[in-house]
N, C-alpha and C positions, 0 to 999 in steps of 0.2 A: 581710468586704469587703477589698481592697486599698486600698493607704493608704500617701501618701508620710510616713514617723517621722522626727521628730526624737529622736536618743535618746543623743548626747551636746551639749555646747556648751564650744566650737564644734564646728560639725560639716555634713556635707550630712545628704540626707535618704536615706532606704533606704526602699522596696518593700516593705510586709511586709503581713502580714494582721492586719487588727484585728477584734473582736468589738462588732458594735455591736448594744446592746439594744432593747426593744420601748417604745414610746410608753409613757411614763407619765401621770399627768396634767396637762392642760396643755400637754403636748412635742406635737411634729410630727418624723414622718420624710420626710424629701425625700429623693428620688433627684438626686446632683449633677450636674448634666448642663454646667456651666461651671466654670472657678473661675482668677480671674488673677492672676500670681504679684507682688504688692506689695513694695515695700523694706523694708515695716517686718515681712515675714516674715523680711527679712534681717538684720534687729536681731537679732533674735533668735534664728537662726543666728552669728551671728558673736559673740556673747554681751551686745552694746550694751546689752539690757535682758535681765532675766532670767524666767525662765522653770522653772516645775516637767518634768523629763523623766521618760519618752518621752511627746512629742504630736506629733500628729498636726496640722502646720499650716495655715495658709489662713484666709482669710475673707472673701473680696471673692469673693462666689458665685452663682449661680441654678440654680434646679432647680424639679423637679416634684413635689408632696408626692402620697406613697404612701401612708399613714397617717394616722390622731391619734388623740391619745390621748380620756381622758375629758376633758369639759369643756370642749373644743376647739368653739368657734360663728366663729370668724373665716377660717377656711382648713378645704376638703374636700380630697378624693385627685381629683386629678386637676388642681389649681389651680398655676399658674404666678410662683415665688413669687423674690425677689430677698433673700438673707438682709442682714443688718448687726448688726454689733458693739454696736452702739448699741443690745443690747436692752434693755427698760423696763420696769419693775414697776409704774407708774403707778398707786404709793400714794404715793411718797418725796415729799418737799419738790422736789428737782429734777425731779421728774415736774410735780408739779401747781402747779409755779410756770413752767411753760412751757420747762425744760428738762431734755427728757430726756435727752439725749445725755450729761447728766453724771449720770446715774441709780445712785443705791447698789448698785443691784441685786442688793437681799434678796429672797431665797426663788426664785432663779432657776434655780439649781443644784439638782442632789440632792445630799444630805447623805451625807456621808462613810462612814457606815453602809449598810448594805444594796448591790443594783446599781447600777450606774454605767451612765451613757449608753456608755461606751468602756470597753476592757478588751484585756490582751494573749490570745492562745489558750489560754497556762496560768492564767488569771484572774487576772495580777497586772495592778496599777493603768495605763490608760494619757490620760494624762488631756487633757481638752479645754481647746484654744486659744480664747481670747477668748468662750465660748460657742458658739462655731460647728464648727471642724475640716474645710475646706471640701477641702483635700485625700483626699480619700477619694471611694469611691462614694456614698457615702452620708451623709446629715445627721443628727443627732437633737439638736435643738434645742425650747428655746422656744416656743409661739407666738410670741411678743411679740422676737422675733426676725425676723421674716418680713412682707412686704410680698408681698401680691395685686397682678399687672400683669397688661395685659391678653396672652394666649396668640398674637395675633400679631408680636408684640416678638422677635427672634432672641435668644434664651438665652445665645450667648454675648458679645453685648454687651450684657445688662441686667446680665453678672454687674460687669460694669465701673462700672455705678452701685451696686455693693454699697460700694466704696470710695474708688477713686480721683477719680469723677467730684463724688459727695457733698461728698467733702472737698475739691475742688478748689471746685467750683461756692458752697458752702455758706459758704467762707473769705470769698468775695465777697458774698454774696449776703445770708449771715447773720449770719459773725464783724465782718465789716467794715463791711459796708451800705452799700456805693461807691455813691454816685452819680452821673445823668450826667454828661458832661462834665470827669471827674477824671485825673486822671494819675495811672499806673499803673506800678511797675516787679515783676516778680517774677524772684525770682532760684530758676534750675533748672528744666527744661525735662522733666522725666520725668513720668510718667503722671497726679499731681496738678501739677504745672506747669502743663503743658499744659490742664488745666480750669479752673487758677487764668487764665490767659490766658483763653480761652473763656469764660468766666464776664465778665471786665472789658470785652471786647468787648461780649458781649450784653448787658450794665450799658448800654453809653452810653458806655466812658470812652473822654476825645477821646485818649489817647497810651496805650499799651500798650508797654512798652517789658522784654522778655523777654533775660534775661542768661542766661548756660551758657557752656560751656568746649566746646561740642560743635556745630560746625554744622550736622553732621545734624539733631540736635533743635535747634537754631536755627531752620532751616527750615521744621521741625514747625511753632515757635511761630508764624511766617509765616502757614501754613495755618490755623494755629486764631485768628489774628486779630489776632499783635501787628504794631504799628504801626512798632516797632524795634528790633532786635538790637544787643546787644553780647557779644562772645565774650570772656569773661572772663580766657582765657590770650594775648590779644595785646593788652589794653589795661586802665586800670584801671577797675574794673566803677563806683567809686562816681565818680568824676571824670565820667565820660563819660554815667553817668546825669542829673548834676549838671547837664552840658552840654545834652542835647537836651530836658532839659526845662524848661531854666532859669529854675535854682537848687534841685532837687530835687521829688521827689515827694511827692502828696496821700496816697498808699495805697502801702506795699513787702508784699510777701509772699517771706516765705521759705520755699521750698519743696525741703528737703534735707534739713537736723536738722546743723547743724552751729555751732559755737560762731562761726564768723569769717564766716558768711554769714549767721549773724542779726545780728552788729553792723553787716555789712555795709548790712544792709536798715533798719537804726537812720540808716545817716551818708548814707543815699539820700533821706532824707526831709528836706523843705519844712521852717518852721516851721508846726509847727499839725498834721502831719503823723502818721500814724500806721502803725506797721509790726505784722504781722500775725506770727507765728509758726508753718507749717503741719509744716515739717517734726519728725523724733520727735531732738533732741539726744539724743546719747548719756545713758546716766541715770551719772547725776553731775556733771557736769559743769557749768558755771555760765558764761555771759556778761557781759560788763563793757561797761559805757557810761558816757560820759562825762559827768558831772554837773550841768555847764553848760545842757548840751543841753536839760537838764529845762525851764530856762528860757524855752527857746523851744515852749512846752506840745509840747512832742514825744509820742507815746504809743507802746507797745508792747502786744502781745498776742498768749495762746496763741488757738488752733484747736481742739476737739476734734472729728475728724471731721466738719466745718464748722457745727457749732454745729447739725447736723439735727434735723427733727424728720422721722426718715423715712419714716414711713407715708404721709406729708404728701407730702414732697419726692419721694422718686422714682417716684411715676406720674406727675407729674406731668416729671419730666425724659424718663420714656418718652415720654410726650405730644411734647416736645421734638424728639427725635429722629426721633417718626415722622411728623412735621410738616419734617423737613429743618431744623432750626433748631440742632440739636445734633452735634457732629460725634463719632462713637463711632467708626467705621469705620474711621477714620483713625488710631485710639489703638491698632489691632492690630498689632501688628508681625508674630506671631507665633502659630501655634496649634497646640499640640505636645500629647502623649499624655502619662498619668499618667507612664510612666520615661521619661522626655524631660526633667523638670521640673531635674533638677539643671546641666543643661546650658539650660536657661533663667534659671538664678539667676547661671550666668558669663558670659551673653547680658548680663544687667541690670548686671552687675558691668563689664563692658567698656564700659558706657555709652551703647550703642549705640544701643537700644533706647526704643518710650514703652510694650509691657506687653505679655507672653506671657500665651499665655491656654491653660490646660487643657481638650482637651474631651474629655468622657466618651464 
């Protein structure tokens, strides 16, 4: 199959053919028929996190399963299926304590020995991204990977609930547990910003109040429901939050991954207040707050891919959307071919953008 490689870091990605094998058991083959290009494929382009080479990236996907293997009862060929990262073993402690999204995820892989899901044309190793590999034609995944929607759902917006939407909605919904009524700042307006917004709306919360350095995606947040803008290269982001909602926020989410926009979303916050952490910080990296603050029961927290449980969550976001209550449509900026994609990662890098989307 064709397949955008990763096969240095730093690096773009290259066009090349990969060899992808036959359902083993347990695995499902999907044909990818979406897949939209995330920042955090760009971590790891740009080396922020690291990563075994050549892989084959992506994982915010949808498609239609071709295949399964033995033992496969959850998903047949011809099922319309939403992949996530978040696959689940659902024997672990964080499986069956009600979260799987941080699941150990033993025995999900094939072992080292014997075929491999991926492989380059002269059989040496090419290995898979996050379990998934969403850039390709093809999937060879997990069951426990994949999520049944229903077949009138358009493919290439359910692939956007593979990640951006989960992690944005899920921040709200499930890391944070906003309630009506609350005040809201999130800082960064790109493809989980913008759900983190959509999300605090459809919460209830009475102030939404969306920061970026971009007014195009300012305006974005407009449309998806914030109640007020601040553009954070013509004023200072934590003052002005401080201001309109005075004396700061119930709920900040940071939604970037950067050291000075997560303290940022610390010194946005009320006392009593709680900031959320959605973005991926560089890995290493560390944030500093100031210790006083503690005083005033401040709290902070990560996100992981909004704390889903997805088999749960996204039919039910489908339901969302095709009830009009979800805005996806609007999250397209973009919908480009498999060799299109590198020229859609300096779309995403110019900022312009809330999410290009591959379609097969």
């Amino acid at each position: 199959m064709r397949a955008a490689l990763l096969k240095s870091i730093p690096g773009q990605l290259e066009i090349d053919e990969v060899v992808i094998g036959e359902p083993g058991p347990g695995e499902v083959l999907v044909r990818t028929s979406a897949a939209g290009l995330c920042h955090s494929d760009l971590h790891f382009m740009t080396g922020a996190y690291p990563y075994p080479t050549p892989t084959v990236l992506g994982h915010e996907s949808a498609g239609v399963v071709e295949a399964v293997g033995a033992g496969v009862t959850y998903v047949q060929e011809g099922d319309h299926v939403i992949s996530c990262l978040s696959v689940f073993c659902g024997k672990c402690e964080y499986c069956l304590s009600g979260r799987p999204n941080l699941c150990a995820k033993e025995g999900l892989t094939r072992t080292l020995t014997g075929a491999q899901r991926l492989s380059m044309p002269d059989g040496s190793p090419c290995h898979q991204f996050l379990h998934l590999s969403s850039f390709g034609e093809h999937m060879l995944v997990h069951e426990n990977a994949l999520v049944k929607i229903r077949k009138d759902m358009p493919l290439d917006r359910a692939a956007l609930i593979g990640c951006s939407v989960t992690t944005g909605l899920g921040a709200v919904f499930r890391t944070a547990a906003v309630p009506a009524t609350s005040t809201v700042a999130v800082i960064g307006c790109g493809g989980v910003g913008l759900n983190v917004v959509q999300g605090a709306a459809i919460a209830g919360a009475s102030r939404v109040i969306a920061v970026d350095m971009n007014e195009t995606k300012l305006e974005l947040a407009r449309q998806f429901g914030a109640t007020d803008v601040v553009n954070a290269s013509q004023a200072d982001a934590v003052a002005a939050v401080h201001e309109l909602s005075g004396g700061g926020v119930e709920f900040s989410f940071e939604a970037i991954g950067l050291k000075q926009t997560a303290e940022q979303a610390w010194a946005m916050l009320a006392a009593g207040g709680t900031a959320t952490v959605v973005g991926m910080i560089p890995f290493g990296q560390s944030i500093e707050l100031p210790g006083y603050d503690f005083l005033a029961e401040k709290k902070i927290q990560g996100s992981n891919m909004g704390s889903n449980r997805f088999r749960f969550d996204m039919p039910r976001y489908v339901d969302l959307y095709m009830d009009g209550k979800l805005k996806l449509d609007e999250l397209v900026s973009a919908r480009i071919t498999l060799d299109e994609i590198n020229d859609g990662f300096e779309a995403m890098k110019q900022g312009e953008i809330a999410r290009s989307v591959i379609v097969f």
